[in-house]
C-alpha positions in Angstrom: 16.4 -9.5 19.4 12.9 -9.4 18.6 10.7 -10.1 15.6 10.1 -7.1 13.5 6.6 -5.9 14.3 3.8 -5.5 11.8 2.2 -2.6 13.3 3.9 0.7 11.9 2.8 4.2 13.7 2.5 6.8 10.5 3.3 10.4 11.3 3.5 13.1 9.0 5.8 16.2 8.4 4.0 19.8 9.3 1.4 17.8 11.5 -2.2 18.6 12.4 -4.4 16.4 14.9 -7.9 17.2 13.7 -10.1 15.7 16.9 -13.6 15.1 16.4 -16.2 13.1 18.2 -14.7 10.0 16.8 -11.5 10.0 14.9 -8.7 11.4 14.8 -6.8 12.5 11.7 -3.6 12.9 11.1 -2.9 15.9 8.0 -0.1 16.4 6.2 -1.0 20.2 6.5 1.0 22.9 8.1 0.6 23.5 11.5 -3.0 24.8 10.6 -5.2 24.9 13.6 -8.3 22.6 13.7 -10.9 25.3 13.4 -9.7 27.1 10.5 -8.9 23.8 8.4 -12.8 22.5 9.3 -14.1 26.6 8.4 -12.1 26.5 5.2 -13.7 22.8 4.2 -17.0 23.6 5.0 -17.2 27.1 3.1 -16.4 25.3 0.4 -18.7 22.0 0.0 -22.3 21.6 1.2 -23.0 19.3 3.8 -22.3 15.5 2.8 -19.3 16.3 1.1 -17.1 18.1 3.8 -15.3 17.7 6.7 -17.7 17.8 9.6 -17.9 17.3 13.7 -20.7 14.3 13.4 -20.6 11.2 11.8 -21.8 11.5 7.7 -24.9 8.6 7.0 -21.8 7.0 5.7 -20.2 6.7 8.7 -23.8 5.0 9.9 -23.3 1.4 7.9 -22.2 -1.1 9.7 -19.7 -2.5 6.5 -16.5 -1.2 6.5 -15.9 -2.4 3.0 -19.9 -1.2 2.7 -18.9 2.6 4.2 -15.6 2.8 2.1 -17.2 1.8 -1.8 -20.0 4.2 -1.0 -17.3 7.0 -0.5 -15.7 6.0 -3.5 -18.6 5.7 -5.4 -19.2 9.6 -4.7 -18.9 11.6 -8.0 -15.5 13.0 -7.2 -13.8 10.4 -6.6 -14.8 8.2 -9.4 -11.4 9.7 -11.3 -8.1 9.8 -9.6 -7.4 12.6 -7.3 -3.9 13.7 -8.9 -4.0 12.7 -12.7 -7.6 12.4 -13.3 -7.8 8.8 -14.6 -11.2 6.9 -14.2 -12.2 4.4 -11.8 -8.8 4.9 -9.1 -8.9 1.4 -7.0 -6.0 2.8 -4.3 -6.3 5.3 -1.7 -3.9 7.7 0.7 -5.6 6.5 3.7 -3.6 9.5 5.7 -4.4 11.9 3.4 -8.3 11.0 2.1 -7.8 10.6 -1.5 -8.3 8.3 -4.5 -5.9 7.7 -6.6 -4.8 5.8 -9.7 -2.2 3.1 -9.8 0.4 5.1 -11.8 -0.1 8.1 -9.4 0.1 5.1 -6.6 3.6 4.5 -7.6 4.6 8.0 -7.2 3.1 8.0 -3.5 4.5 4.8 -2.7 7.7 6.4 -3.5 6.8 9.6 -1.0 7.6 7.2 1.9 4.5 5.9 4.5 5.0 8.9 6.7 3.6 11.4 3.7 1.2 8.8 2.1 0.2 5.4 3.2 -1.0 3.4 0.1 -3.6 1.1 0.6 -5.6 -0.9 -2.2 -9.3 -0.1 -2.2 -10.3 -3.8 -2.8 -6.9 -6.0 -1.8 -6.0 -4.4 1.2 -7.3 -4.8 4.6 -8.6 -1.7 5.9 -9.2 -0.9 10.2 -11.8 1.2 11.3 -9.5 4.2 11.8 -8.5 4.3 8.4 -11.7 3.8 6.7 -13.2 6.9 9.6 -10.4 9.3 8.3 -11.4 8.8 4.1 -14.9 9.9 5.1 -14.2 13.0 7.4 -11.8 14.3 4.6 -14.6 13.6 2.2 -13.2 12.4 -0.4 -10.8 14.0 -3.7 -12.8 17.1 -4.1 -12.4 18.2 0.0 -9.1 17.6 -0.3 -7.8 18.9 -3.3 -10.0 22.2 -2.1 -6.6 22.6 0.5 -4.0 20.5 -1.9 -4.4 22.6 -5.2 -6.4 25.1 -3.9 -3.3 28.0 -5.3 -1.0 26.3 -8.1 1.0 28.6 -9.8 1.3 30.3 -13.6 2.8 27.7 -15.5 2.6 24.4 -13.9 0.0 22.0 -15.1 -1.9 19.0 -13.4 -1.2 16.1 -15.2 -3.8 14.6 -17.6 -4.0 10.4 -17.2 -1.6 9.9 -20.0 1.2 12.2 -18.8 4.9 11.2 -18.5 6.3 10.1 -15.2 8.4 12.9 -14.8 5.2 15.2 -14.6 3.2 13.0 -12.7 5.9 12.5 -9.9 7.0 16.0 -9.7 3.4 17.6 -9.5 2.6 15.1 -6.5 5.8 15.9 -4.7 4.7 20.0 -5.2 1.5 19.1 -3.7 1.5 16.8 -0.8 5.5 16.7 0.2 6.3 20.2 -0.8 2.4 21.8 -0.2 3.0 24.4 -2.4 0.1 24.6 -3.8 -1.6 25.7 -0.3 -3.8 28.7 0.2 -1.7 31.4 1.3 -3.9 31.8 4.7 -3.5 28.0 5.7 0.7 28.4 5.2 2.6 28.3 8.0 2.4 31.9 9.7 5.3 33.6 11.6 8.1 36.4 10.7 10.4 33.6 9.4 7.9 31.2 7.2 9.8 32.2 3.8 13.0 31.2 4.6 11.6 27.9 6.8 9.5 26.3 4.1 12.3 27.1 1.8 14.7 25.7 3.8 12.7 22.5 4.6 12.0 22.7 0.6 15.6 22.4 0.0 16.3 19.7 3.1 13.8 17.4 1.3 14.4 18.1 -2.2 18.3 16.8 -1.5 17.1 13.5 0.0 14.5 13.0 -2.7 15.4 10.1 -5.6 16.0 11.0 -9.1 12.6 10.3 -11.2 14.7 8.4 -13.2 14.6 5.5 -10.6 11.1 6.0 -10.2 9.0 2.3 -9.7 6.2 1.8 -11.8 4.2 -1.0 -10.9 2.2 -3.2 -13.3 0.2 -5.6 -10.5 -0.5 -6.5 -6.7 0.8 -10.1 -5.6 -1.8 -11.2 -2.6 0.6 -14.3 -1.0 -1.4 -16.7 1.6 1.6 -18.2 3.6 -0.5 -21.3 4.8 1.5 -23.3 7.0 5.3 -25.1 7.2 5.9 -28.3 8.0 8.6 -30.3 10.0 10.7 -27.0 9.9 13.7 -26.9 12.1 14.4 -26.8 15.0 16.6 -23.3 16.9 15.6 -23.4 19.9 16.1 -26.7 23.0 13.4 -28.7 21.5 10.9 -26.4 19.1 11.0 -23.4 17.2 9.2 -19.8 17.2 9.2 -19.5 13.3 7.7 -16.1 11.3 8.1 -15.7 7.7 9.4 -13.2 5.8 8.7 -12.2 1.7 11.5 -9.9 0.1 10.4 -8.3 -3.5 12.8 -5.6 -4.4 12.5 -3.0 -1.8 9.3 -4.2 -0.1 8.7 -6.8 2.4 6.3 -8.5 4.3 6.1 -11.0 7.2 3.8 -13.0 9.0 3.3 -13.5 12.8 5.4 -15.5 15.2 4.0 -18.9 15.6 5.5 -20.3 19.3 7.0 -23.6 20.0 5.7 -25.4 17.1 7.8 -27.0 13.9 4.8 -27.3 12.1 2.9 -24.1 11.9 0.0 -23.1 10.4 -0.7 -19.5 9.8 -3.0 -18.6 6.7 -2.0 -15.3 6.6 -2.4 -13.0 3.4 0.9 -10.7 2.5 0.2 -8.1 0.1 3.3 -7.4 -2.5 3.2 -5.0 -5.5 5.0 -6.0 -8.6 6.9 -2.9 -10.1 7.4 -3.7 -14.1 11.4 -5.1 -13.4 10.2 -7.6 -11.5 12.6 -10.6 -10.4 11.7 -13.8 -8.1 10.2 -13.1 -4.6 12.8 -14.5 -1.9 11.4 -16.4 1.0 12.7 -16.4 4.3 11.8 -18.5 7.5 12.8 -17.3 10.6 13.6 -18.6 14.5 12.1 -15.6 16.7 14.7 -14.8 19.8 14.2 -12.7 22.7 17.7 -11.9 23.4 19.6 -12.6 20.5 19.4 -12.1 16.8 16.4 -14.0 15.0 18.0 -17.4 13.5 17.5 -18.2 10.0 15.4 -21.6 9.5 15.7 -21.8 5.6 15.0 -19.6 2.6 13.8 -20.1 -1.0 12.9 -18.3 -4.0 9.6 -18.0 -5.7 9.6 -17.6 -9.4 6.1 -15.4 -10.8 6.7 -15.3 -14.2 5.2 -18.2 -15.2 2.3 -16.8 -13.1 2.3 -13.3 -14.7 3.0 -14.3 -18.3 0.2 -16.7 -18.3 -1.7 -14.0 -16.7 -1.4 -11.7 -19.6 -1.6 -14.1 -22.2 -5.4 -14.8 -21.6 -6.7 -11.3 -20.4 -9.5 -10.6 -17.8 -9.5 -13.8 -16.1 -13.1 -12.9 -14.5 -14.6 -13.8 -17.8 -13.2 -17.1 -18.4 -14.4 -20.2 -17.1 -12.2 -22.2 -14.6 -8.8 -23.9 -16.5 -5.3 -24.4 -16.1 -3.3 -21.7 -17.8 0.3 -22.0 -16.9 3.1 -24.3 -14.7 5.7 -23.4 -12.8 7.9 -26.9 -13.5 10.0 -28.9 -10.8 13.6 -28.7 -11.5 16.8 -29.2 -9.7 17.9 -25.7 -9.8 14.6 -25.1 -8.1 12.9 -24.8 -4.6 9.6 -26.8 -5.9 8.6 -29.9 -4.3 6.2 -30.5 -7.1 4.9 -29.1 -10.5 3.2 -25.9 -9.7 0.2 -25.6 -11.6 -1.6 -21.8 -12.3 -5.5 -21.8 -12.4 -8.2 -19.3 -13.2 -10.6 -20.0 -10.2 -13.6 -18.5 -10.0 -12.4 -15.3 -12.1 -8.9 -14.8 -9.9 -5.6 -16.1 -11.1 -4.4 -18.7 -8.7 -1.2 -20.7 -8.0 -0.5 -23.6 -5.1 3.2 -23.5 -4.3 5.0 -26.0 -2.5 8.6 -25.5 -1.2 11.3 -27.1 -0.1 13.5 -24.6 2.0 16.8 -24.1 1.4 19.9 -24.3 3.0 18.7 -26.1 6.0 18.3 -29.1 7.3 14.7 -29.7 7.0 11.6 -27.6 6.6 8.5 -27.5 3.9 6.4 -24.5 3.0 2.9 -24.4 1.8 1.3 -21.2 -0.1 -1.1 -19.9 -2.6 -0.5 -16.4 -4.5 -3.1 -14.7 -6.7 -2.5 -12.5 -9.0 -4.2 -8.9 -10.3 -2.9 -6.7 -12.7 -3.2 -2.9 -12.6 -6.4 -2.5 -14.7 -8.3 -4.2 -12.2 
């Protein structure tokens, strides 16, 4: 069996393909065509902050990370696209809009085929995703389609509001749409009784809010290298690592034929506010059978977190030791693992001995940032 892949292909209920000259965008929209969506954008913002058919001066810079902080630094999207809190640092990359990291929790939860959540300065963007956030234009082009009709009655929530009316006024919006114009729905003799019925289809596979995740920080995890892991195959290994934290997980690439592997790889996990240890897993990649494990351990991050939160905004404190993770025997550590405030970030060095194998070391560094940054 092989490796799980990294690469993920998002698609979108109600799809629209928007081609241009040099992206293309996937929408959550109805099936609107092209022409009318681009007409109904550009009636509604001057040029610079619509959807158009040639590159913005935006798209001119040669930074990525340059091209995507000027678009955020645009005036409306300096506040979150859905709840209006100040200064979002995530993003829908599929659907072109800023957002907070409350209102991030409730996308998360929509599923990667209606949003795909992306930090604005953790995250590695491609060029794809970073093209699509400037033809959309940013929160105000977008909510001009998302909120352009909401209803007597129902409110947008306010920065403070309760989960429950941030997570159902988000679902209206992008998973529902029902706060579409009426011209851009989708148009035929039975449209009433389809988007009801889809309505109904997703509303019965939809969570109760009551389990709804809030998150209170981003883990970024460096899996550097392993060391004399064991051997699964004649003579070697093809290890890949896995990360498990609740319902999220990360891995890293396969590494062939090698027992000690280096891979300095960054694995992004976010830390809802239940948080328990995150569970390593080393794997033996197989072509045609199932993937053998090669050892597991957990990572404890509370001593990271705590120690975190006891001394604040670590970017204005000079470099110290803060916290320790301590070797014990009901414990993966190979050594006392010490947390530092480096150059403004919150740092740990982990070292691991795997579990339940034979041999097998692991080697990592995780940094830590809470929500408000």
């Amino acid at each position: 069996m092989k490796a799980l892949n990294n690469t993920s292909i998002y698609t979108a209920p109600f799809v629209t393909q928007l081609v241009t000259e040099h992206v293309l965008i996937t929408s959550l929209l109805p099936s609107i065509p092209t022409q009318t969506l681009t007409d109904t954008l550009n009636s509604q913002y001057p040029s610079g902050k619509r959807m158009s058919h040639h590159s913005s001066a935006l798209g001119k810079t040669p930074s990525g990370n340059r091209r995507l902080k000027d678009l955020l630094q645009q005036r409306d999207n300096r506040t979150c696209a859905d709840c209006g809190a100040p200064d979002p640092k995530w993003a829908s990359a599929n659907i072109g809009v800023f957002i907070c990291l409350k209102c991030c929790g409730v996308h998360r939860s929509l599923g990667v085929h209606i949003s795909k959540v992306l930090s604005v300065t953790l995250d590695s963007w491609s060029d794809a995703e970073i093209d699509a956030m400037i033809e959309v234009g940013g929160n105000a082009s977008a909510n001009s389609i998302y909120e352009a009709y909401i209803p007597q009655g129902i409110s947008k929530p306010r920065p403070d509001a309760t989960q429950e009316h941030r997570s159902n006024f988000i679902r209206s919006k992008y998973e529902l749409q029902d706060f579409l114009k009426p011209s851009l729905r989708i148009s035929s003799s039975n449209s009433s009784s389809l988007k009801s019925s889809l309505s109904r289809k997703i509303m019965d596979n939809v969570p109760s809010n009551k389990g709804m995740v809030e998150f209170i920080g981003v883990l970024k995890i460096t899996v550097i290298r392993g060391k004399n892991l064991a051997v699964r195959d004649m003579l070697s290994s093809d290890p890949y690592v896995v990360l498990t934290l609740g319902q999220q997980k990360a891995q890293t690439t396969v590494r062939n034929s090698n027992l000690n592997p280096v891979w300095n790889e960054e694995l992004m996990l976010s830390v809802p506010q239940n948080y328990g240890p995150v569970k390593l897993q080393v794997f033996d990649h197989d072509t045609f059978s199932a993937d053998d494990i090669m050892g597991e351990a957990e990572i404890y991050i509370m001593p990271l977190i705590t120690s975190a939160m006891a001394f604040g905004d670590a970017g204005i404190l000079e470099n110290m030791q803060i916290g320790k993770w301590l070797k014990s025997h009901d414990n993966a550590l190979l050594e006392d693992s010490i947390v530092n405030i480096i150059d403004g970030k919150v740092i740990q060095e982990v070292k691991l001995k795997l579990q339940n194998v034979e041999s097998g070391e692991m080697d990592l560094r995780i940094e830590w940032t809470p929500l408000d940054q």
